[in-house]
C-alpha positions as CSV (number, residue, x, y, z in Angstrom):
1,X,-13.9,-7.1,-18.4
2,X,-15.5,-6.2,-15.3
3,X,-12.3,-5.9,-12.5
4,X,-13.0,-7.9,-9.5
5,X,-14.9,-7.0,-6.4
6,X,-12.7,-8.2,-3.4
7,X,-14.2,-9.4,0.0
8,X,-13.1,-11.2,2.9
9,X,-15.5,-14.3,2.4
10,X,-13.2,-14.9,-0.5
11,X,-9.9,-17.7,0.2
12,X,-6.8,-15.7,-1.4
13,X,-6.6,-18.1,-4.2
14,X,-10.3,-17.1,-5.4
15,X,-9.4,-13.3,-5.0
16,X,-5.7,-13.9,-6.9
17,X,-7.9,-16.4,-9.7
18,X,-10.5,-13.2,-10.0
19,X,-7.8,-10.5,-10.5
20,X,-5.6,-12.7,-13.3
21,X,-9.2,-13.4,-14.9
22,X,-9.8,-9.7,-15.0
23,X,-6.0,-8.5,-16.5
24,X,-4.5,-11.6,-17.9
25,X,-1.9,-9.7,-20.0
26,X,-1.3,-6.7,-17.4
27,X,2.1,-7.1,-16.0
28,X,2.1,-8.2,-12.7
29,X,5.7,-8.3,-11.4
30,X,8.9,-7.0,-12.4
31,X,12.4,-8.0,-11.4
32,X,16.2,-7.7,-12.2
33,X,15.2,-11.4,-13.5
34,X,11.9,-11.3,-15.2
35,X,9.0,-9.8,-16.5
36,X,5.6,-11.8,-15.3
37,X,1.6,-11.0,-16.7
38,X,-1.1,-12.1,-14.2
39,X,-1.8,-14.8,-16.7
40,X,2.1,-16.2,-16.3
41,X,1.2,-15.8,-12.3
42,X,-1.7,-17.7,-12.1
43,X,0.3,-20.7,-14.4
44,X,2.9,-20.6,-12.2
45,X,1.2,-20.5,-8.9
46,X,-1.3,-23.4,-10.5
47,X,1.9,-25.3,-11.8
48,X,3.2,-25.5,-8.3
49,X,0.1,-26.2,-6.4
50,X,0.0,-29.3,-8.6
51,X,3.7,-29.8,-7.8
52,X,3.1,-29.6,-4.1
53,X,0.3,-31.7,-4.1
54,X,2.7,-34.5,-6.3
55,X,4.7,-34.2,-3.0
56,X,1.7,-35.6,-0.8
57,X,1.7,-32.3,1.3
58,X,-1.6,-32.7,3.4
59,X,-4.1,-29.9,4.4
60,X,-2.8,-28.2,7.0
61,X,0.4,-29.3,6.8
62,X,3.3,-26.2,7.2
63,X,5.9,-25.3,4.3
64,X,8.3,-22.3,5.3
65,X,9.7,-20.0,3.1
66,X,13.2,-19.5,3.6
67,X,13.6,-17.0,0.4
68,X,14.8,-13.2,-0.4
69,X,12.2,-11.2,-2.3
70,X,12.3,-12.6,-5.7
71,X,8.9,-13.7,-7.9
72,X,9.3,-17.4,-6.8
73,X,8.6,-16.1,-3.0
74,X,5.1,-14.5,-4.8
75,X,4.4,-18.2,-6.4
76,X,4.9,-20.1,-3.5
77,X,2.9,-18.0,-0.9
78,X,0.0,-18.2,-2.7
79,X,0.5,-21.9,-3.8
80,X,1.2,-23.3,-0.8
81,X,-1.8,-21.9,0.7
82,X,-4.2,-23.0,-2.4
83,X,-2.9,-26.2,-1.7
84,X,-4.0,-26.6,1.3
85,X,-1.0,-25.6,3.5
86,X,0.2,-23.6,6.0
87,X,2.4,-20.8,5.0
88,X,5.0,-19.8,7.3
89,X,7.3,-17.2,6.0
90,X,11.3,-16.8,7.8
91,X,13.9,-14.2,7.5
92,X,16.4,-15.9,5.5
93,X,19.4,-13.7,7.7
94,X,17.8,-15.6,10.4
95,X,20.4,-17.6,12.7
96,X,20.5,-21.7,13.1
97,X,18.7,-21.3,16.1
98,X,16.1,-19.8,15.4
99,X,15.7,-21.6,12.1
100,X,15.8,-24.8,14.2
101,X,13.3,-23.4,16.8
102,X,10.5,-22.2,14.2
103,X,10.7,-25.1,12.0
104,X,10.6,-27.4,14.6
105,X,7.5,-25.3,16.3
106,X,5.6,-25.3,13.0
107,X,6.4,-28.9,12.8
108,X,7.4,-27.9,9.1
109,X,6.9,-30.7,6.3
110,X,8.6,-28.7,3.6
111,X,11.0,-25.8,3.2
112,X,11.3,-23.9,0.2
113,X,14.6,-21.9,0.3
114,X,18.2,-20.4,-1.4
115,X,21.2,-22.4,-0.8
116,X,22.8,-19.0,0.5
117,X,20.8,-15.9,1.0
118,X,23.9,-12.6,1.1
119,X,26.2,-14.7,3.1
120,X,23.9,-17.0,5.3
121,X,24.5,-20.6,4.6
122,X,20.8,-21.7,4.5
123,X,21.8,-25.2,3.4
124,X,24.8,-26.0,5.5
125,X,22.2,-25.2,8.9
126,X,19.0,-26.4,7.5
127,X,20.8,-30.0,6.7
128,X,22.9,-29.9,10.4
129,X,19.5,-29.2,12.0
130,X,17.2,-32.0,10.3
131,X,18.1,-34.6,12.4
132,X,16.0,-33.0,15.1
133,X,13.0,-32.5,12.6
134,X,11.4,-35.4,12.4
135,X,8.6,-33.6,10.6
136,X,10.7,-32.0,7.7
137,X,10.0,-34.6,4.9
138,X,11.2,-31.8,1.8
139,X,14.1,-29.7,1.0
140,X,12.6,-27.5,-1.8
141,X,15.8,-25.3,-3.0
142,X,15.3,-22.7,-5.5
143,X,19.1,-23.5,-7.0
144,X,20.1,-25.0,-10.3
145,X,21.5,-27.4,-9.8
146,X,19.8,-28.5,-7.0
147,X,22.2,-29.8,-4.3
148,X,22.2,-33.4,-3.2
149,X,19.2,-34.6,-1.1
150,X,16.8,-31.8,-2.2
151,X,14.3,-30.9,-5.1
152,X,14.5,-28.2,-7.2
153,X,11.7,-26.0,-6.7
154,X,11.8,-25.4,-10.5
155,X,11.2,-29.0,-11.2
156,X,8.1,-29.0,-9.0
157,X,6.5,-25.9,-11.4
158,X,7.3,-28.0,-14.8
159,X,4.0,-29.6,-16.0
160,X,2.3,-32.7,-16.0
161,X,-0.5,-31.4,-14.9
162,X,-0.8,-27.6,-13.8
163,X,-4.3,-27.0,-13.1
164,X,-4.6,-27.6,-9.5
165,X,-7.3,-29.5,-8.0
166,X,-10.4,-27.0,-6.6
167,X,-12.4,-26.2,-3.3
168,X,-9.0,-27.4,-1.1
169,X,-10.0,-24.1,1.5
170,X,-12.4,-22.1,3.1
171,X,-11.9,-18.9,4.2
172,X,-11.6,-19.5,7.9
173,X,-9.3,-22.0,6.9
174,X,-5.4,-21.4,8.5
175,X,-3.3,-19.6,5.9
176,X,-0.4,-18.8,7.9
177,X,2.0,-18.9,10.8
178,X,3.7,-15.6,11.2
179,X,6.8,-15.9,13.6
180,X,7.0,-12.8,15.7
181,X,9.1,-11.9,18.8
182,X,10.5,-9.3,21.2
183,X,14.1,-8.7,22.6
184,X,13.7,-11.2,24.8
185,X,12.7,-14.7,24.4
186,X,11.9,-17.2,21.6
187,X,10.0,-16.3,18.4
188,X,6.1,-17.1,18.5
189,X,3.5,-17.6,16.0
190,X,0.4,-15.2,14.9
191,X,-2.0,-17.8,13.4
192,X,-3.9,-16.1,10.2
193,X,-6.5,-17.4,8.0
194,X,-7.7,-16.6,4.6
195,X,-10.0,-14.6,6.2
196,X,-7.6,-12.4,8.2
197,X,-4.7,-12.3,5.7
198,X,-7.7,-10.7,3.3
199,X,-9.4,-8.8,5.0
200,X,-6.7,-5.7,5.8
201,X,-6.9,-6.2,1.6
202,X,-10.6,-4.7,1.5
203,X,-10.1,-2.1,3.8
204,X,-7.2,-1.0,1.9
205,X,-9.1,-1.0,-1.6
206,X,-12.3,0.4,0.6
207,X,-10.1,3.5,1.7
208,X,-8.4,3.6,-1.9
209,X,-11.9,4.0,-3.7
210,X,-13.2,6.7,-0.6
211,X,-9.8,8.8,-1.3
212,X,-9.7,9.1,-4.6
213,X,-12.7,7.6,-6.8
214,X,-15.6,8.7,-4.6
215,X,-13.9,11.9,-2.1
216,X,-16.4,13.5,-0.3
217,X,-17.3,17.3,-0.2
218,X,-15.1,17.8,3.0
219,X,-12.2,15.8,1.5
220,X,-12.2,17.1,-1.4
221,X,-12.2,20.8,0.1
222,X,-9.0,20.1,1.9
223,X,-7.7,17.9,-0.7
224,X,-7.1,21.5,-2.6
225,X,-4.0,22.4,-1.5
226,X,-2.5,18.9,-1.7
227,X,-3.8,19.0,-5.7
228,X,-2.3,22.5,-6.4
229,X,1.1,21.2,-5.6
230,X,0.6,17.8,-7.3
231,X,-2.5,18.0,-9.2
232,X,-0.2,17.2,-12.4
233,X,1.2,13.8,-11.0
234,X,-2.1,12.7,-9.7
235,X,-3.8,13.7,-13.3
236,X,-0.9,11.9,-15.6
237,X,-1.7,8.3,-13.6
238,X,-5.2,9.1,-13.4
239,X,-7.3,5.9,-14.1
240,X,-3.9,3.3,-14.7
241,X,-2.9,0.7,-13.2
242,X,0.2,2.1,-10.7
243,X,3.2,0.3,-10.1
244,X,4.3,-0.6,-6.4
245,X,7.8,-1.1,-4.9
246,X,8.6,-1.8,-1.4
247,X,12.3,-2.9,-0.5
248,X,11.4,-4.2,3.1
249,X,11.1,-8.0,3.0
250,X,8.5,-10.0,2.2
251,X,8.8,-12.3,4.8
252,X,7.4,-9.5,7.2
253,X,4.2,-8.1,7.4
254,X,5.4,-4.9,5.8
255,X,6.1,-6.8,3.0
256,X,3.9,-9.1,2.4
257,X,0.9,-6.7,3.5
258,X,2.0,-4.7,0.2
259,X,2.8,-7.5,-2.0
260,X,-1.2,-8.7,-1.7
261,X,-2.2,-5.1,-1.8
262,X,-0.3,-4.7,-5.2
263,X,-1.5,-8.2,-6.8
264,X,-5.2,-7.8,-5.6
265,X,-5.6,-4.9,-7.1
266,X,-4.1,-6.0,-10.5
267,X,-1.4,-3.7,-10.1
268,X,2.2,-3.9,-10.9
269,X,4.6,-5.3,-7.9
270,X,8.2,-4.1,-8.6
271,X,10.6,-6.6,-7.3
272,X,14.2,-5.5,-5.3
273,X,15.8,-8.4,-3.8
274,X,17.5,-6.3,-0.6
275,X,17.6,-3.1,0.2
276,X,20.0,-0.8,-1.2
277,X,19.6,2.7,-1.4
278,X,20.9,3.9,-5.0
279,X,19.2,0.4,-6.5
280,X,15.8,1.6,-4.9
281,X,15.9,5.1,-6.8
282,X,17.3,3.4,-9.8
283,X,14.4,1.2,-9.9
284,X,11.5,4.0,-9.1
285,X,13.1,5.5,-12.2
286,X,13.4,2.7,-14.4
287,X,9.4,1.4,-13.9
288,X,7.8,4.8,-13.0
289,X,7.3,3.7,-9.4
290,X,4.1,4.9,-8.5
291,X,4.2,3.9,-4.7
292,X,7.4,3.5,-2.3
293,X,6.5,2.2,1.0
294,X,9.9,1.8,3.4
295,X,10.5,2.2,6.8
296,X,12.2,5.4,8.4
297,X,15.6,4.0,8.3
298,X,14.9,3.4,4.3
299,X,13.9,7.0,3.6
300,X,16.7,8.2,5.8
301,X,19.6,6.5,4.0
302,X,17.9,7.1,0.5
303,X,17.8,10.7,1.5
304,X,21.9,10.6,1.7
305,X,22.7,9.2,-1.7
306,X,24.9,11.7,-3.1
307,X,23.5,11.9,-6.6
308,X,19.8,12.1,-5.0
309,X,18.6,14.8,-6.7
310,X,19.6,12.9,-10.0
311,X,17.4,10.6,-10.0
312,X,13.5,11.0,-11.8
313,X,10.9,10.5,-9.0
314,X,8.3,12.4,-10.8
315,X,6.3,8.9,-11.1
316,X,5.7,8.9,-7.8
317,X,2.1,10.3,-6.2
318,X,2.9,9.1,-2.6
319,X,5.3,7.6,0.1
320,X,4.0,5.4,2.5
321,X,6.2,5.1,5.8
322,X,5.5,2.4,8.3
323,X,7.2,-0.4,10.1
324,X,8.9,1.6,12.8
325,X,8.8,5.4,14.5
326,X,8.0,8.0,11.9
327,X,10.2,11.5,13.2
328,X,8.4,14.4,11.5
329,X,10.8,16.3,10.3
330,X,12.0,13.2,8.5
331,X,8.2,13.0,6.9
332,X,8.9,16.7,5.9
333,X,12.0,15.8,4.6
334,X,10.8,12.9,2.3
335,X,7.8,15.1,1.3
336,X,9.9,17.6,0.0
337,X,12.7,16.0,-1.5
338,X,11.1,12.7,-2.6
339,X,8.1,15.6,-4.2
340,X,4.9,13.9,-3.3
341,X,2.8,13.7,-0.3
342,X,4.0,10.8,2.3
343,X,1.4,8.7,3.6
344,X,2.0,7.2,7.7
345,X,0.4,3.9,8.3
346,X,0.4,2.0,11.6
347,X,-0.4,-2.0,12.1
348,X,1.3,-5.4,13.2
349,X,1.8,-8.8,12.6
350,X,-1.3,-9.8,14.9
351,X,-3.9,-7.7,13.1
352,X,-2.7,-8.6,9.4
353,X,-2.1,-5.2,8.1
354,X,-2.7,-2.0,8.8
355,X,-4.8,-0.7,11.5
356,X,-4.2,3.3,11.3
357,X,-3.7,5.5,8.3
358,X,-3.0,9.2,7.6
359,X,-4.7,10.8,4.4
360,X,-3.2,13.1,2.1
361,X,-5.2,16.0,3.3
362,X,-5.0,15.8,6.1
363,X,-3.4,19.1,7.5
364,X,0.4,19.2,8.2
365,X,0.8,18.4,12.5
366,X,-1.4,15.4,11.5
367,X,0.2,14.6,8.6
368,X,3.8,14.4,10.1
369,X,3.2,13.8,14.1
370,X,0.0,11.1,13.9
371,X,-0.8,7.2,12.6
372,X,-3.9,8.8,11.5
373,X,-7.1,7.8,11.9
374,X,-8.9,4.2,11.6
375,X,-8.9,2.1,8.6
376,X,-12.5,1.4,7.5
377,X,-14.3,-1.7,9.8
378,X,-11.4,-0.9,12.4
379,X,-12.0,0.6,15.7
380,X,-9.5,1.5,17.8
381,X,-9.6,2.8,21.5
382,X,-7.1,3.9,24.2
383,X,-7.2,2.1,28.0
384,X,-5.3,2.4,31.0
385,X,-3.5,-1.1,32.9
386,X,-7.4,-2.4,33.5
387,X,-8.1,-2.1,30.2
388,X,-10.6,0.7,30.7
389,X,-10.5,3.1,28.0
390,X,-9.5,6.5,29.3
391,X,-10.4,10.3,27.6
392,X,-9.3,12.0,24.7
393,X,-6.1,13.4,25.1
394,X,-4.9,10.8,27.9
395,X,-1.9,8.1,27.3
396,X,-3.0,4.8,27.4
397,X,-2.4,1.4,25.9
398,X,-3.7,1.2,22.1
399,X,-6.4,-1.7,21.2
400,X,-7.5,-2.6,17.9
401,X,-10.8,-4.3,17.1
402,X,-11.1,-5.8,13.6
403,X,-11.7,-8.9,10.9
404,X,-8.4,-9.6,10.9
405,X,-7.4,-9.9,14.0
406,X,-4.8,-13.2,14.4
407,X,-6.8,-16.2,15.7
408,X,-4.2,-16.3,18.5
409,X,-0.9,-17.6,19.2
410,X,-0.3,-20.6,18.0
411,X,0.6,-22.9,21.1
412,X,0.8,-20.0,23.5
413,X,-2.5,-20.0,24.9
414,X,-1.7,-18.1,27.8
415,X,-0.1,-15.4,25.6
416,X,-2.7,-15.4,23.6
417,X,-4.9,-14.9,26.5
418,X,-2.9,-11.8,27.5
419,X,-2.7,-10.0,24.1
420,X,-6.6,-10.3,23.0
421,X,-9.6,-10.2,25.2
422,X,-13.3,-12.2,25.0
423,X,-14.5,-9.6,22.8
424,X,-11.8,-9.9,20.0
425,X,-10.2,-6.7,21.4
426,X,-6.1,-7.1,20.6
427,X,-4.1,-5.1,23.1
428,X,-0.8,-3.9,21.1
429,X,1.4,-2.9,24.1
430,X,1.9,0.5,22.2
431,X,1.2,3.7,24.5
432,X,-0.8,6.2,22.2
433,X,-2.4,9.2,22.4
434,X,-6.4,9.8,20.7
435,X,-7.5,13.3,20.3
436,X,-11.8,13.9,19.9
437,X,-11.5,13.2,15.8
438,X,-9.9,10.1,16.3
439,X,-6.2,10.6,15.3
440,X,-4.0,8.7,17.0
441,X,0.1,9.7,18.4
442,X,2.3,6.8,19.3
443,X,4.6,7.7,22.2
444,X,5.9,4.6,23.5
445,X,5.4,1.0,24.4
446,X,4.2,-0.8,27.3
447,X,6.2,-4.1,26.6
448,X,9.7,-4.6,26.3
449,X,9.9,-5.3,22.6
450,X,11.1,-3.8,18.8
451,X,8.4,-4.7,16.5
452,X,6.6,-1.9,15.0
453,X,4.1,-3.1,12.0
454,X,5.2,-6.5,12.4
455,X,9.0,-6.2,11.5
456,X,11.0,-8.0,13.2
457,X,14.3,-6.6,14.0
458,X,17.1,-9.2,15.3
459,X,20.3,-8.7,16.8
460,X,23.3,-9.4,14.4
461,X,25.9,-11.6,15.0
């Protein structure tokens, strides 16, 4: 069957229909729980759009996700927005405070969550907080039993009837509210549409076919040094479908950025709940992880498992290393050790996705000290405190110009107002450096804040 042909006039329930159509029985996800084809996805997501809709949830209406990474988190991302609905995605370490502040924000009507997520008693705050949602109609709990006064998400995905009605969205249609925020402050919204949430998706499988199904001349002349050393990996997976793994959570644009890369390209999404270091070499070993995306912090502490070199990595054919400051001699580090080239890609929670991306040929200072250069569709430009964009070589304040840049802030006009100009141009508050071919060097930030990629990083109690 002829695989699907993404674009960003597609709603993500058409482009996740398309790629279960095209590999029914391909394994889509893998857990320490269960084993799911695209075909079992799409019943499942189908099962609880029909669920959802049972409830009376309303187009447009917001459902949070209160869960770890787990396959249910996959279902109900992509139901709740085929249903119509608003996806709004929380940390489940997250304080009562700040689950009290986003869910009364959103003006929530539903929450799907754990009782207890490592700890965190999800319940016990959700339940002392409701009487100040007057919005909050559902307590969805992914539990068995479920507790008093909720519904068992499980219950919801049982037939009658699991084929969804059709046509509920349009691409421009909102998809999501994803809750981002500095050191100081309360959390705020980035609104996303179909649209936007898809479109970092087609540049990704844009730059995918340039690198390695269609390379040019050029890239294919520096791509010889890179295919001495791993020619032999690259050959063995050459033409499968790979197997992804990132431990970062999905409720963060690091996370769910890869998760939608993985599914829509019919690849396999390998599942670890939290982050721990020996689990996430265990696992690459297990399902011949093809592609480990983590932050810094991740490689770092993988790096200082004491049986490291014990473990078979000879699956994997790159790194990618995001989400936060990228020290080179760390990227040398995983490069060697980890025995595959490492990939550095740059983006935020406003823009989607990723923005900036290094290449696997590209030579070694701009392979371990740069974000690289532009997705394709993106531009990208450096500008001093008017917003004038300054020469090569000069720091300046990075903007990024794309499809899927957020549609603004939601309620914070006046923030909104600040962080993207009449033209569409989104101003990151990251200092950067651009040299004449484009690559670009972070070296600081202009705002006060710690989000790099669109991770959020609280304080801990």
């Amino acid at each position: 069957m002829t695989a699907l042909t993404l674009n960003n006039n597609m709603t993500l329930d058409q482009a996740l229909a398309g790629i279960v159509s095209s590999y029914p029985d391909r394994e889509a996800l893998v857990s320490s729980r269960a084993r799911v084809t695209y075909r079992q996805l799409g019943e499942r997501v189908n099962a609880l759009v029909a669920g959802l809709r049972r409830l009376g949830l309303a187009k447009g209406e917001k459902v949070a996700l209160l869960l770890p990474n787990c396959p249910e988190f996959v279902y109900a991302f992509f139901a709740i927005g085929q249903a119509g609905g608003v996806v709004v995605p929380m940390n489940p370490l997250y304080r009562r405070w700040e689950i009290q502040h986003i869910l009364s924000d959103a003006e929530a009507a539903a929450v799907i969550f754990v009782p207890q997520a490592w700890g965190n008693d999800l319940l016990g705050m959700i339940q002392a907080a409701r009487g100040e949602l007057p919005a909050l109609r559902h307590l969805i709990v992914h539990a068995d039993p479920a507790p008093e006064g909720t519904i068992s998400l499980e219950s919801l995905m049982t037939p009658p009837n699991p084929t969804p009605p059709t046509n509920l969205v349009a691409p421009d249609d909102l998809f999501g509210l994803i809750y981002t925020s500095g050191t100081t402050g309360v959390p705020k919204a980035a609104m996303h549409t179909h649209r936007t949430m898809l479109t970092p998706v087609v540049a990704s499988d844009k730059l995918r076919h340039a690198m390695f199904d269609r390379p040019s001349l050029a890239a294919m002349a520096r791509m010889t040094q890179v295919l001495t050393r791993y020619g032999a990996r690259f050959l063995r997976w050459a033409g499968k479908p790979q197997t992804l793994l990132t431990p970062t959570p999905f409720h963060a644009m690091a996370g769910y950025g890869i998760m939608l890369n993985c599914l829509l390209f019919g690849y396999r999404l390998a599942i670890l709940e939290r982050f721990y270091p020996a689990q996430t070499l265990e696992l690459i070993q297990r399902e011949h992880v093809n592609v480990l995306f983590a932050t810094p912090t991740m490689f770092s502490v993988m790096l200082d498992v004491a049986n490291f070199d014990q473990y078979d990595k000879s699956s994997l054919l790159y790194c990618v290393m995001g989400a936060a400051p990228c020290p080179p001699q760390l990227v040398r580090q995983v490069r060697e050790r980890f025995g595959c080239p490492v990939i550095i890609s740059f983006g935020a929670t406003e823009v989607s996705g990723g923005a900036l991306i290094t290449r696997i040929e590209d030579p070694d200072e701009l392979q371990t000290e740069t974000v690289g250069r532009v997705f394709p569709n993106v531009r990208v430009k450096v500008v001093d405190d008017q917003r004038r964009e300054v020469p090569p070589g000069q720091v300046g304040e990075l903007a990024c110009h794309m499809d899927s840049v957020m549609k603004g802030y939601y309620k914070a006009p006046e923030a909104t107002a600040e962080a993207i100009d009449t033209e569409g141009w989104y101003y990151t508050g990251d200092l950067a450096v651009m040299d004449e071919k484009g690559y670009v060097r972070i070296v600081g930030r202009k705002k006060d804040m710690i989000i790099r990629g669109g991770q959020n990083i609280y304080p801990v109690e």
